[in-house]
C-alpha positions as CSV (number, residue, x, y, z in Angstrom):
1,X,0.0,0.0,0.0
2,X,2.8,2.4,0.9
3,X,4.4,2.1,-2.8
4,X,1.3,2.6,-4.4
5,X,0.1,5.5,-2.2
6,X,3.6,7.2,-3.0
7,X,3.2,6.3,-7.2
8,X,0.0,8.2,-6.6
9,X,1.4,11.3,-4.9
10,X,4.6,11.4,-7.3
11,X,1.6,11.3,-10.1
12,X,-0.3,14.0,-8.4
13,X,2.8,16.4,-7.9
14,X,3.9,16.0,-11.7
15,X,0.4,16.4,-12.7
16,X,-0.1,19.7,-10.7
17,X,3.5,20.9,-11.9
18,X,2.5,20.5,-15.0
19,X,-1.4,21.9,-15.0
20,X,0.6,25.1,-12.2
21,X,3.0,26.2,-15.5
22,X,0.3,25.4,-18.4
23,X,-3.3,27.1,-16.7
24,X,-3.6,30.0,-15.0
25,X,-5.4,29.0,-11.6
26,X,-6.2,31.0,-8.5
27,X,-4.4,30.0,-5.5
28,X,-7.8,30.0,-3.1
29,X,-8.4,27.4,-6.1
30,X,-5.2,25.4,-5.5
31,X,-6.0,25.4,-1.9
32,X,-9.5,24.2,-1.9
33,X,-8.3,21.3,-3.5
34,X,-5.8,19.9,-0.4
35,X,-8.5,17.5,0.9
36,X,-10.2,16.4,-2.3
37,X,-6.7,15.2,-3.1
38,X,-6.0,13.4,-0.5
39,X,-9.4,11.4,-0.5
40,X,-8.7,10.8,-4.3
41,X,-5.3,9.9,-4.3
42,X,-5.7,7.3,-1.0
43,X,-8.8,5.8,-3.1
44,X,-6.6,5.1,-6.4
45,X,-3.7,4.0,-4.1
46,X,-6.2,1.6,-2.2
47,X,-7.6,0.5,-6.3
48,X,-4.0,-0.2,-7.4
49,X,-2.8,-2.2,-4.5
50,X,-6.2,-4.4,-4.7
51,X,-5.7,-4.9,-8.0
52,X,-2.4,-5.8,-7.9
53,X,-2.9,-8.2,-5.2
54,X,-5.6,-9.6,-7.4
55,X,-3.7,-9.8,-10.3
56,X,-0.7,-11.6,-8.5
57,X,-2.8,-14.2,-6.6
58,X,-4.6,-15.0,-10.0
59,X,-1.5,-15.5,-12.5
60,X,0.4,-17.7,-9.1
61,X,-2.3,-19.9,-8.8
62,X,-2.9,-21.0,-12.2
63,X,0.3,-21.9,-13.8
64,X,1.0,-20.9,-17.2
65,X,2.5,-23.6,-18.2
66,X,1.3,-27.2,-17.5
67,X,3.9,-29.1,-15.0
68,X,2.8,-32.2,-17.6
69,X,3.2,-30.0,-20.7
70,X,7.1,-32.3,-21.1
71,X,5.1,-35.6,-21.7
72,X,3.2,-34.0,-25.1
């Protein structure tokens, strides 16, 4: 969880870098923003690390090869 939470905030700071130097956006704007962030950012982290943990558990418990595939 902590890896994805911190892909997330590295996305978010790049992304607001980017959207500072490009738009021209109040700073009351800017600030308003602080908690919405956090909620969204924890929520994608949360998405990613479920999914990954899906993902993982699925592809290990079903090989991809068959352990009889030598014997075709």
């Amino acid at each position: 969880m902590a890896r994805a939470l911190s892909v997330q905030f590295m996305d978010h700071a790049l992304g607001s870098l980017i959207f500072l130097y490009s738009m021209d956006i109040p700073a009351n704007t800017w600030l308003s923003a602080i908690p919405l962030t956090l909620i969204e950012r924890t929520t994608m982290a949360a998405g990613l690390s479920i999914a990954t943990y899906v993902a993982l558990h699925f592809f290990s418990e079903k090989p991809v090869i068959s352990p009889d595939a030598s014997k075709i």
